[in-house]
N, C-alpha and C positions, 0 to 999 in steps of 0.2 A: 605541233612539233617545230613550226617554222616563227614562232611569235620571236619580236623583235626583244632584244633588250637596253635598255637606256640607265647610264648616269645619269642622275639627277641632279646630284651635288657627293659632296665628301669633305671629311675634316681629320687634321690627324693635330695629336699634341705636339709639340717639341719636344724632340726627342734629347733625350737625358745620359750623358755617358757614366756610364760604373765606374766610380773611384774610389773610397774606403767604405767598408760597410753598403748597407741597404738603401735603395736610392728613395726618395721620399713617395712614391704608390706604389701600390701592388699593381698587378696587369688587371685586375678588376678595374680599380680605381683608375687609373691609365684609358681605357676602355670607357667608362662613364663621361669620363673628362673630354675625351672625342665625340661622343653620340650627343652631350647633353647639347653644346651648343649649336650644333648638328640641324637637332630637330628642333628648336628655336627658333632658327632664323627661315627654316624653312616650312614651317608652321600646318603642317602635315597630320593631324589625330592622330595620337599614338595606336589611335582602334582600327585604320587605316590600313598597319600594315601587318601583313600575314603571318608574318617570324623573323624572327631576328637569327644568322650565323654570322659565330665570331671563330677564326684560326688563333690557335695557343696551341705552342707545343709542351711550356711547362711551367703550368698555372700551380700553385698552389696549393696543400693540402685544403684549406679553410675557401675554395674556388673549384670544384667537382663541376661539371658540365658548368664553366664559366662565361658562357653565351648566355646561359637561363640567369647567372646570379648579375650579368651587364643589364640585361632586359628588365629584370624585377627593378633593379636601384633606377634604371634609367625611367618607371613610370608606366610600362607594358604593363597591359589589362593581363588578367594571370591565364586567361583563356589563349594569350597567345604563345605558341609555342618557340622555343632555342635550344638551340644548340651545338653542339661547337668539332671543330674540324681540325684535322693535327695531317699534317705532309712537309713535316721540320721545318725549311727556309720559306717555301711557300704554302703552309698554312692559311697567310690571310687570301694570294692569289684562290685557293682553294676554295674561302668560303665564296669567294666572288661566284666562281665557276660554277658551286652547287645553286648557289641564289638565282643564277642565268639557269641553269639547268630546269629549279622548279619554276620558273615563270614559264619557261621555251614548254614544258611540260602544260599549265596549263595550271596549274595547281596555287602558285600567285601570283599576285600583279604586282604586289609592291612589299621590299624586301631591304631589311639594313644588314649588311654587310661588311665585314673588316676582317682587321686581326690586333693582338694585341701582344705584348710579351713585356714581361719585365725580370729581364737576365740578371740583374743587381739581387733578386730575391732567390734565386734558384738557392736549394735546399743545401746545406752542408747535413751530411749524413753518419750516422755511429758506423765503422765500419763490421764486416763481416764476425770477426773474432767478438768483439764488443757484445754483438746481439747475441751472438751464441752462447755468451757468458751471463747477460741478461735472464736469458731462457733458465740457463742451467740454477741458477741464483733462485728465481722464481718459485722454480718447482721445489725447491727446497722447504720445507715446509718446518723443520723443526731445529731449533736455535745451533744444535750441534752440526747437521748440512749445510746451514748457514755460514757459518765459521769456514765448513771445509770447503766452500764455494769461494769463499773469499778471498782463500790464502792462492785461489787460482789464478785472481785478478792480476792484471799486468796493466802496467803503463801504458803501454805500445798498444794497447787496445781502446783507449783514447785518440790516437791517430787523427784525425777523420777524413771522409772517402766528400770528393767534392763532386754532385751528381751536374755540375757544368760540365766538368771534363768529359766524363761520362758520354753527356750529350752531345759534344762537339766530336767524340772519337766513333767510326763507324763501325760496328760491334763482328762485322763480318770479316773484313780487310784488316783489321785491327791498325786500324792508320785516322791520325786526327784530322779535321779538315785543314790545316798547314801543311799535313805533311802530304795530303792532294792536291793541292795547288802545287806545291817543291815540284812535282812528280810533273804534271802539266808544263810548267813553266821551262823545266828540263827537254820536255818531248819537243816543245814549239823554239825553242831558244829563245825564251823571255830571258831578257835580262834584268840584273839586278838595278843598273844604271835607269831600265825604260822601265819597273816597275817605281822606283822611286817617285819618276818624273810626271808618271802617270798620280799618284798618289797626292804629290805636292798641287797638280792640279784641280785634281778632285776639290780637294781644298779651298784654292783659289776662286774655283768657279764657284762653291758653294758660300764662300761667303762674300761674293759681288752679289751671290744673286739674294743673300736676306739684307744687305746691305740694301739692292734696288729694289725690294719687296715681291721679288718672285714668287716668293711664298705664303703670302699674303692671302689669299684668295681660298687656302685650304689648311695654313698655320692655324690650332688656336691656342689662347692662355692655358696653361693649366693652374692651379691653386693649391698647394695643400694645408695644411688645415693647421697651419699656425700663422697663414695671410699671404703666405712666400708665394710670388709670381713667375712662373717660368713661361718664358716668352720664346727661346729661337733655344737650335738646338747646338748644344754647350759644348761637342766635342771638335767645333770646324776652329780650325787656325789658320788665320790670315799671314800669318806670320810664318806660315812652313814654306821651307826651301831645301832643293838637292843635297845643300851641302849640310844640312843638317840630318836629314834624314840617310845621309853616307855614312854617320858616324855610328848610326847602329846596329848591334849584330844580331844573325842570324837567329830567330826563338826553335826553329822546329825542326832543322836539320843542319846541327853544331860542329864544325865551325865553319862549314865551306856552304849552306844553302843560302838563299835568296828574299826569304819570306821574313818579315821583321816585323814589331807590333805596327810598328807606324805605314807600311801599305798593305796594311789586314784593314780588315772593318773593324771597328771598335764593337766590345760589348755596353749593349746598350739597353735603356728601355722607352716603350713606347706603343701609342695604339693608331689606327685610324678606323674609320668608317664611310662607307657607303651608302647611299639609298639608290636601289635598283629598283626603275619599275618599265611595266608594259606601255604598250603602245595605249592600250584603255586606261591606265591609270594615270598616263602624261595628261589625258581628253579627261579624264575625271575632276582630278585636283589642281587641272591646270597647271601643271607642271612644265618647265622649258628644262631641257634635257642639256647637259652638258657634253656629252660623247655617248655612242655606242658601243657597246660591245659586242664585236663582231664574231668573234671565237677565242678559245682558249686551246692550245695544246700542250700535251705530258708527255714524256718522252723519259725513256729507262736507258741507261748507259751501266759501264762500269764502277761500281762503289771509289774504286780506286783513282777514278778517275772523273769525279762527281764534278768540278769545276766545268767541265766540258757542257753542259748539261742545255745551255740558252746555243749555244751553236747547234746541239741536235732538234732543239723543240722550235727555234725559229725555223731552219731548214726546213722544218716539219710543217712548220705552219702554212709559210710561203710556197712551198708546194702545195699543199692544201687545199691553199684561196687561190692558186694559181699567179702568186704573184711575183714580185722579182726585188731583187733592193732597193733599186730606182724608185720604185712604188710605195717607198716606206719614208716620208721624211723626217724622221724622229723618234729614237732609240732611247729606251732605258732599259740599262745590263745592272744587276742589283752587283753591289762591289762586295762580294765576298772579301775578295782578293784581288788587288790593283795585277798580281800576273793571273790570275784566273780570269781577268776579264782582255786580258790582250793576249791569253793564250788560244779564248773562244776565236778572237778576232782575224790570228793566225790560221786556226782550221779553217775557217771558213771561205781564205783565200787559197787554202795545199789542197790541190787538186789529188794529190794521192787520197787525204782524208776525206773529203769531198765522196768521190767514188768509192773506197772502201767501207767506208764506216755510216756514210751516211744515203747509198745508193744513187746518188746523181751521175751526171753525165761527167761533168766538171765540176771547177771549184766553182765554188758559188760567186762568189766575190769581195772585196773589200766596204767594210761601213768606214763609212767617214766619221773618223771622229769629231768633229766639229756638229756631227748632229748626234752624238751619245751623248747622254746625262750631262747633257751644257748646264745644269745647274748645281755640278756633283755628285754624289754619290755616296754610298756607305762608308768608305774609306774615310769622309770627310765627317758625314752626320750620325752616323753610326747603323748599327746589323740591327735593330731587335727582330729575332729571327719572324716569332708569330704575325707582327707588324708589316713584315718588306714587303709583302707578295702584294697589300693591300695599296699601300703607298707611291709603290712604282707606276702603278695602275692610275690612281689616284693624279698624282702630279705629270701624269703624261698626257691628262688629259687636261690637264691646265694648259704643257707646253704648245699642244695642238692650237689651246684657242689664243694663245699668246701670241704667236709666231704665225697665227690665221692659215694656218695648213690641213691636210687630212687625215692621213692618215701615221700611226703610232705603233708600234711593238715594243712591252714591257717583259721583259725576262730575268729570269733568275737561276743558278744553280741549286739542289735539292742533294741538302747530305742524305746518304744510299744508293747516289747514282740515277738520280733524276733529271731532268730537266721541265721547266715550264714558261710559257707565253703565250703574250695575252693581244690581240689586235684592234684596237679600238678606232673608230673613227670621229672626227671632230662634224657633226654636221651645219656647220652655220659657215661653211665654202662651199 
């Protein structure tokens, strides 16, 4: 129950933003394209390891249990077992968590891990009336039902219902996640000015840092299959500024909100992967470990108030491990939302919310932003939701061994009103 768990290594694609049409992989394909060069370099027997979990929240009809259909194209002996994990934004943290789970259990030593998503594919759907009319049509069996089925058909039953929206809007609260950030950024007094500014930099840092190859180390090509090379990921603008991002308006709460495409996350697609293994299997295949992971915590909040989500599960954490901010040098908050990430930043310094909501003494305290996602964030490179949980995870543990420090906290917001994070440690300090 106390078996240790180790990074090995990880790899994620470039991440690809949605622009017209379907973006050139599926989250399969996305997925393959991270594992293949993955296990190449690291040159591991596919027979080696125990199972494969991949997070996807919405794979594809032609993609049913799409951990099993990664594993198969990626080479996996058909004796080993996948499959796949759904918790919306943290998904890929998720498969991580289970992978630690069945190692800490006992059950394997050596485990590939990720997530993957490709938001560009998500389904455009016949709506309700359509189907109903479908059915009725159907059953019709004889030329004159046919006729009088037909003359039922309307236009407007064409429509079609977009199962993105769908998936971005929390079925309970009946609120999209813009309009839960609005809501946060209200409670905390985010401004629109300091999400801007937050956003522009996102940006900036993100692309100094593919510029001075930060990402380098866990980037890989991807290919698709007319030759085309995608190398970095296509949604960071070097070239955003305040006063550009002033001049546009509100998308989710018209015409007096806060929330605008440009400091959201972009819809995006993308996968990465991990290999986790044991303390016996580092000794076995001679493996050098990258980081450990040290815990993971979940944490449930208000639907309506899901951005909140990395202020309650770090809280959560840190109390946990017993530890303090001071003790953390190096933060990744997945950027939903450039004000859902400075609205976490704000609770976590209001001593009202502190004590009420999250049973502490006092406020916890301020994270310094200079050690938050110095390399940027979703804002800049995009959300693929099934991908983030795995990636943040992933590139924190590069930050660690970049900056020769120890320890790491990766977090995310979880539409339904979750929270999750993850505490890894760099051991070669």
């Amino acid at each position: 129950m106390n078996k240790r768990v180790f990074i090995v290594d990880g790899a994620r694609t470039p991440i690809l933003k949605a622009r017209s049409g379907r973006g050139p992989f599926s989250a399969a394909d996305l997925a393959v394209q991270a594992g293949r060069p993955l296990l190449a370099r690291n040159q591991i027997p596919r027979e080696a390891f125990d199972e494969v979990i991949l997070g996807c929240v919405m794979a594809s009809a032609k993609e049913a249990n799409i951990g099993r259909v990664a594993a198969l194209r990626l080479g996996f002996d058909l004796s080993v077992p996948a499959w796949t994990v759904q918790r919306n934004c943290a998904s890929g943290m998720q498969a991580l968590d289970s992978a630690m789970n069945r190692i800490q259990l006992g059950h394997s030593d050596l485990v590939l891990a990720g997530g993957c998503e490709a938001m560009s594919h998500a389904p455009v759907l016949f709506n309700n009336n359509y189907v109903n009319w479908l059915g009725k049509f159907a059953m019709a069996k004889r030329l004159p039902k046919k006729l009088a089925a037909m003359l039922d058909f309307r236009l407007s039953m064409l429509s079609p219902d977009f199962a993105l929206e769908h998936g971005l809007t929390d079925p309970v609260v009946k609120l999209n996640m813009g309009q839960t950030a609005e809501k946060i950024a209200h409670r905390f007094n985010v401004t629109r000015p300091e999400m801007d500014e937050f956003s522009v930099r996102s940006h900036h840092r993100a692309a100094k840092a593919l510029e001075e190859g930060a990402f380098e180390s866990e980037m890989v090509p991807a290919f698709d299959n007319r030759g085309k090379v995608y190398e970095f990921d296509d949604g960071v603008r070097a070239d955003s500024s305040v006063e550009k991002l002033a001049t546009l308006k509100p998308v989710f709460d018209k015409p007096y909100g806060k929330v605008t495409a440009a400091n959201s996350s972009q819809i995006s697609d993308g996968a990465a992967f991990l290999i986790l293994a044991s303390e016996e299997a580092l000794e076995k295949y001679q493996l050098e470990p990258l980081a450990e992971i040290k815990t993971v915590q979940w944490a449930g909040l208000d639907p309506a108030e899901m951005g909140l989500g990395p202020a309650y599960a770090s809280a959560m954490l840190l109390h946990k491990e017993q530890l303090t901010l001071d003790d953390i040098d190096y933060w990744e908050y997945n950027e939903a939302f450039a004000g859902q990430v400075l609205a976490c930043l704000e609770a976590l310094k209001n001593e009202e919310f502190c004590k009420s909501e999250l049973g502490l003494e006092g406020a916890l305290g301020e994270i310094d932003q200079d050690r938050l996602n110095i390399h940027g964030g979703a804002v800049a490179c995009g959300h693929p939701v099934g991908m983030s949980g795995a990636r943040i995870v992933l590139h924190l543990a590069h930050v660690l061994r970049q900056t020769n420090t120890r320890r790491g906290i990766a977090s995310l917001c979880i539409g339904g009103g979750q929270g999750g994070a993850t505490l890894i440690e760099n051991l070669s300090v």
